[in-house]
C-alpha positions, 0 to 999 in steps of 0.5 A: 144728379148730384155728387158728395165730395168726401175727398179731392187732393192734388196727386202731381204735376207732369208734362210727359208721359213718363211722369204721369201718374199710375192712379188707375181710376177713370179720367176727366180732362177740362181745358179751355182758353186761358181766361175762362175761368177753369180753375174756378170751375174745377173747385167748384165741382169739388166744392174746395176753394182752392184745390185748383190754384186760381190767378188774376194773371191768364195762363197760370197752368203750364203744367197738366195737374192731375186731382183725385175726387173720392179716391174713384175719379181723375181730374186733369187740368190742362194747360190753358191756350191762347195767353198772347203774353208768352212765347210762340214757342211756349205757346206751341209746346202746350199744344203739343203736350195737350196733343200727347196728352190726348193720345196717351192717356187709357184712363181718359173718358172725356174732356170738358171744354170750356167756353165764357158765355160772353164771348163768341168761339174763336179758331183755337176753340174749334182747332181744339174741339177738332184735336180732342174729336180726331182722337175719339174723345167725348166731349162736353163743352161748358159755357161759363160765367152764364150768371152775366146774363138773363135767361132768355140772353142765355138761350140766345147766346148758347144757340149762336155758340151751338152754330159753330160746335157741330163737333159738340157731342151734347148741348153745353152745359150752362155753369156758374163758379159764383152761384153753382148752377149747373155743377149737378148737370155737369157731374150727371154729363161726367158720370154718363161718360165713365159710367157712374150714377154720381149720388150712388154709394155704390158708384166703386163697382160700376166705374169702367175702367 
């Protein structure tokens, strides 16, 4: 399936909950290692070069950003983990607010993980798989920058990565910020998770709020 983008606007940035926006629509959370290219994914699925600041520096999103897409549907960009070059003690206080986050928000449906392709999971994946799963959240994990490789590379690497995400709800989605593959995928794994068919018109009346 796919999903006609007419509008995507920042709405705020927050870190309590206090300052969390009222926009009283379904949400989906995308969080990752700091260098796995979120941001870029983020506007691809909008199809905006730069609704999501991007940065060759990892780390750039130390806030939670919430965007609105079609004025039916949030995205919430959280904080990347695992950037070495900040504090313990910052590094901390993003998992804290990830972990409020998670415990907090009623209108979040779903939380996209995502993973490099490249790279094997690491033991902040799997703790942060573990966080999202003890708070009853579907989850959606997403490899990416899988134009890197062949096909055939492809499938073999996302059967190792499978081995260790046995808390995974679904296969993950294969995704390319470069080319676009796997933006259709990922919209028809969203719309499941809060109850839309993404290329209906009339998607207003069935978003369960």
């Amino acid at each position: 399936m796919s999903m006609k983008i007419k509008t995507a606007t920042f709405v705020k940035s927050a870190v309590v909950p206090e300052d969390y926006p009222d926009t009283g629509v379904p949400e989906i959370a995308f969080v990752g290692r700091s260098n796995v290219g979120k941001s870029s994914l983020i506007n691809k699925m909008v199809q905006r070069k730069a609704l999501a600041k991007t940065s060759s520096t990892p780390g750039k999103t130390r806030l939670i950003n919430f965007f609105l897409v079609n004025g039916l549907i949030g995205f919430v960009d959280l904080p990347g983990y695992g950037y070495a070059k900040v504090s313990k003690t910052e590094r901390e206080s993003w998992g804290v607010m990830i972990d409020r986050f998670l415990s907090r928000r009623r209108e979040l449906k779903g939380v996209v993980l995502i993973q490099d392709i490249r790279r094997d999971q690491a033991d902040m994946d799997r703790k942060m798989i573990e966080m999202i799963r003890r708070h009853g959240i579907p989850l959606i994990i997403v490899l990416t920058k899988a134009d890197k490789f062949t096909r055939g590379k492809q499938n073999e690497r996302v059967k190792k990565i499978i081995s260790s995400s046995e808390l995974a709800d679904r296969k993950p989605v294969l995704f390319s910020s470069q080319t676009g593959a796997g933006r259709d995928e990922l919209w028809e794994a969203i719309g499941e998770l809060i109850g839309i068919e993404t290329d209906d018109p009339g998607m207003k009346e069935r978003v369960n709020n």
